[in-house]
N, C-alpha and C positions, 0 to 999 in steps of 0.2 A: 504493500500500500504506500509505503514512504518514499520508493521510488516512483509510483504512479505518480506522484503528489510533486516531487522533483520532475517530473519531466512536465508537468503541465506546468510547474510554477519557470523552468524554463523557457517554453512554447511562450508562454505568455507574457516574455520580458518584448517579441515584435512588436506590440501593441502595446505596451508601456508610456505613459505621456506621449502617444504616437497617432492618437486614434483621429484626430484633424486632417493630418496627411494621406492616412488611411482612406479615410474615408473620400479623399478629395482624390485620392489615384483609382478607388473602386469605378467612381464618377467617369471619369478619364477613360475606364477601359469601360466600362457599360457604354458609352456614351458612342465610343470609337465602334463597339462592338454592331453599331446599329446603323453607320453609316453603310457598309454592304447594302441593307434593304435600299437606301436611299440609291447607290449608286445605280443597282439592278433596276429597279422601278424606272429611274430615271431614260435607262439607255433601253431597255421597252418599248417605252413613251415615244422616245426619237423617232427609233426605226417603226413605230406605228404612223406615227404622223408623217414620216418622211412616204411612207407607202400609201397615203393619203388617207388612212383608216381612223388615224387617233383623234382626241379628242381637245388636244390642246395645242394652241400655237406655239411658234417657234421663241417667240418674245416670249409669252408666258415661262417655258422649259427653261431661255436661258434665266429670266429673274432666279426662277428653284435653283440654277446650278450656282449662280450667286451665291443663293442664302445658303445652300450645300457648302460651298467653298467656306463661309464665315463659321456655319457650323464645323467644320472640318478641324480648322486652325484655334475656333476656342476649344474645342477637343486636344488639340496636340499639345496648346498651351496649360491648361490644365494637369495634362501626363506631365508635362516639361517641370512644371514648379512642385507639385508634388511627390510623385515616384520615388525620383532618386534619394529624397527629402526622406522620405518612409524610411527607404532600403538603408542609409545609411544610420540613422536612428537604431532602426532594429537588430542590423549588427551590432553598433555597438553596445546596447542592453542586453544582447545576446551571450557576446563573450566576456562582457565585464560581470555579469552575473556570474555566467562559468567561473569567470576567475576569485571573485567572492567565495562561492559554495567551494572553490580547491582550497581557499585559504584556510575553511571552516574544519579542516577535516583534521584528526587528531595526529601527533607525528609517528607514532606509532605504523599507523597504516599506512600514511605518506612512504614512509622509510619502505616497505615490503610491496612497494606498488611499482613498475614502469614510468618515469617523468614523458616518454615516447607516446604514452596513453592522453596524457595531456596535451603536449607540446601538437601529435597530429588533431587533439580535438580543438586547439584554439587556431591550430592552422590550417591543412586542409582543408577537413572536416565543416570549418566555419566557409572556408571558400565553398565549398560547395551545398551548405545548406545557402549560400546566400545565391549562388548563384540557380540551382535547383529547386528550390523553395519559394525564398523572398521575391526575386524577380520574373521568376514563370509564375507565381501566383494572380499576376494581372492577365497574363498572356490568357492562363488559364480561364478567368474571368472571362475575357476576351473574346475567349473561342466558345464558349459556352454559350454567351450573349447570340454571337452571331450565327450561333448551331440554331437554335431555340428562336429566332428572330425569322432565319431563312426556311424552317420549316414552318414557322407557323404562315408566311408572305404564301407560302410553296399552297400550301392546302387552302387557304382565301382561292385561289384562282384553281386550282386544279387537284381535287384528292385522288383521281387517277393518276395522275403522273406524279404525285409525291411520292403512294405508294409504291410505284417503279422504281422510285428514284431511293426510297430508304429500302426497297427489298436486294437491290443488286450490292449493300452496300454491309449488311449484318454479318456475312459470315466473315469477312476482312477483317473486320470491327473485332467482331469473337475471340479470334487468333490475335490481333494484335493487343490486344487486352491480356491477353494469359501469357503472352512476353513480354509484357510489363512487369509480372509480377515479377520473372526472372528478372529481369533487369532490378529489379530490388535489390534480388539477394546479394544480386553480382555488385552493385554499387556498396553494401554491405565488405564485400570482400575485400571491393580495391580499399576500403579505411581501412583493415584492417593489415593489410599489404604496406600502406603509408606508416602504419604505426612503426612495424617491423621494422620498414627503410628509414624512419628518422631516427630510432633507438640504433641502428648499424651505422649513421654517420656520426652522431654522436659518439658511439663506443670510436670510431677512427679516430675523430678529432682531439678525442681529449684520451686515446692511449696516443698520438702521434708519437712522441719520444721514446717509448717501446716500442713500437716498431720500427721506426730509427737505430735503435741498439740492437736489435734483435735480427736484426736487417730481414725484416720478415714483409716487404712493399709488397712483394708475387701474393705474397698468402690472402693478404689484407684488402687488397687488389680484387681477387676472386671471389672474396667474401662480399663486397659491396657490388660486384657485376652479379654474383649469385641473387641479392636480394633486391638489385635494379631489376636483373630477369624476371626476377618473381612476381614485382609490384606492375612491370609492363607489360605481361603476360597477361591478370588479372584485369586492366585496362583497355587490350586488345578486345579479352573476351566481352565487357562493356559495349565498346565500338562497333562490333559486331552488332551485338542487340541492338543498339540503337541505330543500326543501317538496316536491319529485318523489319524493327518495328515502321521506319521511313519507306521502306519499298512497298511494304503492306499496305502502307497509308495511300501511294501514290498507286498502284495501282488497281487500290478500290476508287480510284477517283476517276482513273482513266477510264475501266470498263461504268462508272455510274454517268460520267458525261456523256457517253457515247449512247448508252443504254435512255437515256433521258431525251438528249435529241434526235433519236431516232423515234420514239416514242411520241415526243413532242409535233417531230414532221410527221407522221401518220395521222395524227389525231386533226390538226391542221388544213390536212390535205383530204382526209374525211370529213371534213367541216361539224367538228365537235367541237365549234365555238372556241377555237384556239386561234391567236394568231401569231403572226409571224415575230410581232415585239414580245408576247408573252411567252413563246419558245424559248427566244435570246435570253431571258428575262431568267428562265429556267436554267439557263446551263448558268449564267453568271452567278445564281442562288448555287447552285450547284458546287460553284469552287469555296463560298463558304460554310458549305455543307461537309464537305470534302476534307477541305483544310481542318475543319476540328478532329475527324472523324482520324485522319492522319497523326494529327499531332497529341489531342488528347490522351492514347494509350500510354506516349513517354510522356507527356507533361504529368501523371497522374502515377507515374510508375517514380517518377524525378522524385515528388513530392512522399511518396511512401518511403524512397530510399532516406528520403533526408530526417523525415521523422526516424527513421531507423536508427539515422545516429545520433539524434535527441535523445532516445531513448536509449541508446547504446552507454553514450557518457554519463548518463544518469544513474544508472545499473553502477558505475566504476566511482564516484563523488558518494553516492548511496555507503559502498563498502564501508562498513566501520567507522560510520562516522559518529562514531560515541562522543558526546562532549562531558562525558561525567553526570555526577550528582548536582545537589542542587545547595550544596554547603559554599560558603564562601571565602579562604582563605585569607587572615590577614596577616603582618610582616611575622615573621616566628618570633616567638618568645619564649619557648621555651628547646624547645628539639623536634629533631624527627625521631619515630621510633619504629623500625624492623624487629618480626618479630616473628620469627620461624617460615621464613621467606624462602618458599622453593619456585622454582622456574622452570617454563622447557618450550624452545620451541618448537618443537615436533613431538607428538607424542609417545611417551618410551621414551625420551631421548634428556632428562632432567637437567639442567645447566647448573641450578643452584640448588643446594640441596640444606634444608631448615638453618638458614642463616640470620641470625640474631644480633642487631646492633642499634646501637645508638646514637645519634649522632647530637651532641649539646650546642643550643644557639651562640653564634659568634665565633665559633670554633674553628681551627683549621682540623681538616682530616688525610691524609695520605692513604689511597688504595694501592698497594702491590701486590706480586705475584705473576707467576711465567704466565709463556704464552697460554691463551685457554684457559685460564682457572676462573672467569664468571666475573672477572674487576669491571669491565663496561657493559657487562650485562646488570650486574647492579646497581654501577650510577643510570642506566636506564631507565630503570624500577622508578625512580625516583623521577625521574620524570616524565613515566608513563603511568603511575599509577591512578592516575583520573580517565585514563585513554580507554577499558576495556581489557588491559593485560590481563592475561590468564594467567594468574600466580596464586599458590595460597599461603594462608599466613595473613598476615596485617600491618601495613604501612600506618602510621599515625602523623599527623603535621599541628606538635601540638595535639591536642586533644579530641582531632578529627580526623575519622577515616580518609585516606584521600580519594577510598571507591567513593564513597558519600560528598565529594567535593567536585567543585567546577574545575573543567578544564583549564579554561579561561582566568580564572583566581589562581592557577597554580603557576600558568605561563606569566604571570602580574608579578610571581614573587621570585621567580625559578630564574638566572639566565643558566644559561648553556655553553660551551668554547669546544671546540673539536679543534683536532689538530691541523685540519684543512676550514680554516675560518675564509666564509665567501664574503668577499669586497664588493660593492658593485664601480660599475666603472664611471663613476660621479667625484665629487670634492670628497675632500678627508673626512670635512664636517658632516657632511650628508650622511657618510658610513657612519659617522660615530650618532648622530641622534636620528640615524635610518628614517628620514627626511621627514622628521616631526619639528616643531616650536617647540624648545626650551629657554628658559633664562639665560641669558647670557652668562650670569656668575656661575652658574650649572653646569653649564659647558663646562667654562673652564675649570672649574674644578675638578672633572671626571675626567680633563684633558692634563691636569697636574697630577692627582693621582697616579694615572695609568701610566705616566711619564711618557707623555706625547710631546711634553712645552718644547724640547728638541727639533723633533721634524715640521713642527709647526711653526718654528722660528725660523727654520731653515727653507722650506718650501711653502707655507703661507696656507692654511683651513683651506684655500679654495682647490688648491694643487689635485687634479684629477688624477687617480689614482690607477685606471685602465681597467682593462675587461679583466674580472678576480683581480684586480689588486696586483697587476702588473709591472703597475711601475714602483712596488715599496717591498719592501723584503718580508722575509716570512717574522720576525721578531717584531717589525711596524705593523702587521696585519694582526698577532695577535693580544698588543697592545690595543690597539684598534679595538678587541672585541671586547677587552675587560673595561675599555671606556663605555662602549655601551651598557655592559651592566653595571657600572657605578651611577650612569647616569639615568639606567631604568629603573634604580635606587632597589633593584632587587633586595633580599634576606638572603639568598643563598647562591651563590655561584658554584656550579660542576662543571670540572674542567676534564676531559678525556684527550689522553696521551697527547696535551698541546705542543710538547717541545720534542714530539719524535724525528720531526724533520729538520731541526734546528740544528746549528752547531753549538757547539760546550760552553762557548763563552754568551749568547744568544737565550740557548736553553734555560741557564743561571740566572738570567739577569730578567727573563718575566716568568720564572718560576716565583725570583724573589720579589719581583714586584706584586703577586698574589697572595705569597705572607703578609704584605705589608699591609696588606689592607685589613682596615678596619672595620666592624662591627656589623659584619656579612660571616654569612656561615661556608667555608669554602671547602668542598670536597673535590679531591684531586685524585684521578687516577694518573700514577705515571709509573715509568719503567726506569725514570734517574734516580739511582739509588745514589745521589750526593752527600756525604756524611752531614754537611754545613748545613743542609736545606732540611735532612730529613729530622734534625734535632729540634727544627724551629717549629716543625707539627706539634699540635696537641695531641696528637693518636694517629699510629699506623695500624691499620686495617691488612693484613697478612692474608692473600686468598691463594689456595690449592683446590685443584682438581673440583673447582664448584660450592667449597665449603670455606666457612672463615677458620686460618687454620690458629692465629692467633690475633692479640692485638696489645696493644702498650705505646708507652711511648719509645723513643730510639735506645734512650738509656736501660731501659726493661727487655725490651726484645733482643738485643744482647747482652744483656747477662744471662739470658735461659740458654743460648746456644744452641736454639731447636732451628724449626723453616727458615725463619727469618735471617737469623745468624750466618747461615749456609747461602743464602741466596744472595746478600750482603757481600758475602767471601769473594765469591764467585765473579760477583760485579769487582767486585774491588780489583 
């Protein structure tokens, strides 16, 4: 039901503060759709009166083709100021909502999702609902109008020759309708064909340098011709349909003209009250008879595919979009408390097994241990456990479960720093208050803290920084991020394996710049086991094999001479 509910509150962002324009382009195609009857009637008329039969003079016809022409052009102009006016509205409510509902989703599931699932739904996907939807929604209009318009002119003057004219014309119609539906599925395909191929240029562009070192071009090469083959393959078969359903169209049209004026001269020449302008009259009703009859089956097959992928990306934002409880988190005051914490991502497959800790407000905390032993799966915990995580046991924040708390209240209090911190490619300032208003003294005090006042002296708040943080090193980018959460005045900062790419002297100097800070509670997993830094912890957190194996502070954990002792050695 919640994805019903999502996909119709999507559909419904076209017509968003849009329905003026709407309405004025429905106008434009109805309007347009009825000038056919005009012209037919019109060239009738002519060739009756040119044959000495009709009933109106030549001054009279021309005045009509006059007011025809002024009608024609306030038509066109009406299409002209409205339409494009819709279409570009509707897009853009279209993918700015997408991009809303992707923001909304918890990062838990973000993290285990495809970003290719997105990236071709805001790209593609959006091109071709706007081009298959939005913009043949008039056409369709259109054609409807002048279906519905030319059979009704058609049976005024003649329910013989209508019936002729719609019987030669059903079973085309039939066939090309049930290749529509194909044509669905297959538009269905080629997205999902795009998704593939945007996640495969992706994986190139950003392994480039591995495969550089690896001198692996042939391999990578054939991998991105593999899934071009794949996505043009899927395309062709498209192309195809849509030249089946076009041949159908036309050559129900061909045998119905034919079929019509034949019909038309017989009845004529039998003097069944037919004449020669209302024949003409007949086949020109005919082409837009015709023309819908032709293009209806893909305009209707367009419009099924594109809701296909309205619905498709809705099904994928739907996933897991747990936003928590309904408790609301305010800055800690006293701790967090773990409390027989086991984990798994797969099931059978346990990660952490009844782990019990504490963590006190204000505190520094240090997580170690080798590779695999569960140290970023539990500062995970920590900040997934408003998301849905499947753990049992009992998180507490403070004296609140954080199952029973807002997502949103936990991201308020929570930052985060990973060791690949993303820059955007804007000013220094923009990355550090991630393009919100703050006070100016705010700023810079989260820029002195973080001991930014250097590169800001040196290269100036506005200095763009490049696409990731290009132009600043990796110890600037992750200063950078602890300015953001000084300045999002979080309680707790978690930081995962921030200085694994850094060098020694790098590493050191914003490991220490996150002891330094004050009156935030900061949990750090890292792999520097530096005697200076790790003394300056309040508690080392000792993880093995999924389980806490010990914990103390530096002076404690070796004296016991157990895990820690040895793993310490070992680094040293």
């Amino acid at each position: 039901m919640k994805t019903k509910n999502l996909y119709v509150e999507l559909k419904s962002q076209f017509h968003k503060d849009n329905h003026f324009f709407f309405a004025l382009a429905v106008a434009g195609s109805l309007l347009s759709g009825l000038i056919c009857l005009c012209v037919s009637w019109l060239t009738g008329e002519l060739i009756d009166t040119a044959s000495g039969i009709g009933s109106r003079s030549l001054k009279e016809l021309a005045l009509i083709t006059v007011a025809m022409t002024g009608f024609f052009f306030f038509t066109a102009f009406l299409t002209y100021v409205s339409q494009p006016r819709y279409i570009m509205k509707a897009v853009r409510n279209y993918k700015e909502t997408l991009f809303r509902k992707l923001t909304e989703k918890n990062i838990t599931s973000f993290r285990s999702e495809s970003t290719s699932t997105y990236l071709s739904a805001l790209t593609n996907d959006s091109v071709a609902i706007e081009t298959n939807y939005l913009e043949k929604e008039f056409q369709f209009i259109n054609r409807v109008t002048s279906f519905i318009a030319s059979i009704s002119m058609m049976i005024f003057y003649s329910p013989i020759l209508t019936l002729v004219a719609v019987g030669v014309t059903i079973l085309p119609l039939t066939v090309s309708l049930l290749s529509g539906k194909k044509l669905a599925a297959e538009e269905v395909t080629v997205s999902e064909r795009n998704k593939s191929f945007t996640a495969t240029i992706s994986d190139c562009l950003n392994g480039f340098s591995v495969v550089k070192s690896f001198r692996a071009e042939k391999e990578i090469t054939n991998l991105f011709s593999d899934e071009n083959g794949k996505l043009e393959k899927s395309k062709l078969i498209r192309r195809k349909l849509l030249i089946l359903i076009s041949t159908l169209g036309q050559f129900s049209g061909m045998i119905a003209q034919i079929s019509v004026f034949f019909a038309g001269a017989y009845l004529a020449v039998s003097g069944k009250g037919m004449t020669a302008g209302t024949v003409i009259m007949f086949v020109n009703l005919m082409n837009f008879v015709i023309q819908p009859v032709a293009e209806l089956p893909g305009l209707l097959a367009a419009r099924r595919a594109s809701r296909a992928l309205i619905g498709k990306i809705s099904e994928s934002l739907e996933k897991s979009s747990f936003t928590g409880g309904k408790e609301e988190l305010d800055s800690l005051d006293q701790g967090i408390s773990m409390k027989n914490i086991s984990f798994s991502y797969e099931e059978g497959k346990e990660v952490l097994h009844d782990v019990s800790v504490d963590f006190e407000a204000g505190k520094s905390y240090a997580i170690v241990g080798g590779s695999g032993s569960g140290k970023s799966t539990l500062l995970n915990l920590l900040l997934s456990g408003t998301c849905g995580a499947e753990y049992s046991g009992s998180i507490h924040w403070d004296n609140t479960d954080l199952k029973d708390a807002s997502s949103d209240s936990l991201f308020d209090q929570v930052s985060s720093i990973d060791q690949n911190v993303f820059v955007f490619n804007s000013s220094i300032r923009d990355n550090i208050t991630m393009f919100r208003d703050f006070p100016e003294n705010e700023v810079d005090n989260a820029i002195s803290r973080a001991n930014l006042s250097e590169l800001i002296k040196e290269r100036g708040s506005d200095y763009l920084c490049g696409e990731n943080g290009g132009g600043l090193s990796g110890g600037e980018k992750q200063r950078i991020s602890i300015a953001r959460s000084l300045l999002k005045k979080s309680s707790v900062l978690l930081a995962d394996e921030i200085t694994a790419a850094l060098d020694a002297q790098t590493s050191y100097r914003v490991s220490s710049d996150i002891l330094d800070l004050n009156g935030i509670t900061r949990i750090v997993v890292t792999h520097d086991l530096e005697e200076s830094l790790l003394k300056r912890y309040d508690r080392i957190l000792v993880m093995k094999d999924g389980r806490l194996q010990e914990q103390g502070t530096f002076d404690e954990l070796m004296a016991k001479k157990a895990y820690f002792h040895a793993l310490f050695t070992v680094a040293d």
